[in-house]
Structure formats: structure tokens, C-alpha cells
C-alpha positions as CSV (number, residue, x, y, z in Angstrom):
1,X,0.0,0.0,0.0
2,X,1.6,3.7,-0.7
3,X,1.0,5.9,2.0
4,X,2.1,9.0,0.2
5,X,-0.1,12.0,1.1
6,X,-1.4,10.1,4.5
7,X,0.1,12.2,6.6
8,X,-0.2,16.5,7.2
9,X,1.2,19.4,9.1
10,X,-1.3,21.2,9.8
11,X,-5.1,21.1,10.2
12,X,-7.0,23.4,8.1
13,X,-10.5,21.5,8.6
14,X,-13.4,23.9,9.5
15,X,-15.6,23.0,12.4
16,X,-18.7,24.5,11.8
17,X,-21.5,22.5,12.1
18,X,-23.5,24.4,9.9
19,X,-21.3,23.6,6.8
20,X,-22.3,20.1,7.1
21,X,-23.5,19.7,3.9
22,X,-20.7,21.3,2.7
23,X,-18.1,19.8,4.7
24,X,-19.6,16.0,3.6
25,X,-19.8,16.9,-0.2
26,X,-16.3,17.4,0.0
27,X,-15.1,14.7,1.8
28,X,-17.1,12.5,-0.5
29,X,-15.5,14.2,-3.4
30,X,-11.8,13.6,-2.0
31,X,-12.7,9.9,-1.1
32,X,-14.4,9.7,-4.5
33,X,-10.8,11.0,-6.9
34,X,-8.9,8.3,-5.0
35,X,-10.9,5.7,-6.2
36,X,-10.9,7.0,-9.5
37,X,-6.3,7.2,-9.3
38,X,-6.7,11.2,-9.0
39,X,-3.6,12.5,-7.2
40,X,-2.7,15.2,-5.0
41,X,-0.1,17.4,-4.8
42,X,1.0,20.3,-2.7
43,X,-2.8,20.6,-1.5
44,X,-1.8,17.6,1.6
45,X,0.4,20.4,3.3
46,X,-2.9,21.0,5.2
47,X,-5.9,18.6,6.4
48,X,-8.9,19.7,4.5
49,X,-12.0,17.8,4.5
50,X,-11.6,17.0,0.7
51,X,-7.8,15.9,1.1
52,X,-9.0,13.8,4.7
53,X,-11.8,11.9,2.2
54,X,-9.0,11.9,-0.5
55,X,-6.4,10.1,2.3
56,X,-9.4,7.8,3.6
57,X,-10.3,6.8,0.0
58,X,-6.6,5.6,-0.8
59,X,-7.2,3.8,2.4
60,X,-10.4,1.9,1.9
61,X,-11.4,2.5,-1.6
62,X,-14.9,2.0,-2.5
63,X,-17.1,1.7,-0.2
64,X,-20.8,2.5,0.3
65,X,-22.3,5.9,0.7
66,X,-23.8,5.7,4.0
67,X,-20.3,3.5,5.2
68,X,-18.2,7.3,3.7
69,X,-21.3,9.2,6.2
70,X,-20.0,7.0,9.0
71,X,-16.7,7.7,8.8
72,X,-17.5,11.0,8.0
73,X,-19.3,11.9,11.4
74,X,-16.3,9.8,12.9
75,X,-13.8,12.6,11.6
76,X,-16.0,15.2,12.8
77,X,-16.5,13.8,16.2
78,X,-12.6,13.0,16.7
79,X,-11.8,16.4,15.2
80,X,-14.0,17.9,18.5
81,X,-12.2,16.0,21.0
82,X,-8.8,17.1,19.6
83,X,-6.5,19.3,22.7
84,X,-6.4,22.7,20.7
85,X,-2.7,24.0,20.3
């Protein structure tokens, strides 16, 4: 398995549960362009929920779409209980 890309310096996720919607549509997007062999680049300097579906996707590949909600809310609710810097 290549875990290029797996890995970040800094997390530039927003936690605004009101972007939901948003937030999910990205993720789903990243997770989606791994499966289909899209690569990233510079973008994996910093955690964004399209790169974090992106870095899950390379991970799992496909997978079900309530199974990428799951892991979705997952993210989210580890992302809350991170110390803050």
C-alpha cells in the first residue's frame, strides 16, 4: 500500500456544524478521486475535509455511501475532542 499523502502538518479543517452539507460533499469528493487514481499534490500540506476523504479513499477504496457518512461523522467527532494548540 503507498501511504504517500497520509500524513499532514497542519489542520486546516473547519468546524462548523453548519457547513455540514458542505463539509460531507467534500469529503465525499476527495474519497471519490482516490478511487478514480486522481492525485494530489501540494494541497496535503494541510488537512482539508476534501484531502482527509481523499487520504481515507486511498485507504479503503470504494465503499458504500452511508459507510463514507459513517466515517465522515467519525472525523468530525474526533476532530471535536482534539486538545487545541
Amino acid at each position: 500500500m503507498d501511504y504517500d499523502g497520509l500524513t499532514s502538518a497542519e489542520d486546516g479543517r473547519q468546524q462548523n456544524p453548519d457547513l455540514d452539507s458542505y463539509r460531507l460533499g467534500n469529503f465525499k469528493q476527495g474519497w471519490t478521486r482516490a478511487i478514480e487514481g486522481q492525485q494530489y499534490e501540494s494541497v496535503l500540506d494541510e488537512l482539508k475535509w476534501n484531502n482527509l476523504g481523499w487520504r481515507l479513499g486511498k485507504l479503503f477504496g470504494p465503499t458504500s455511501d452511508e459507510l463514507r457518512e459513517e466515517m465522515f461523522k467519525w472525523c468530525v467527532e474526533q476532530q471535536k475532542d482534539e486538545p487545541t494548540k
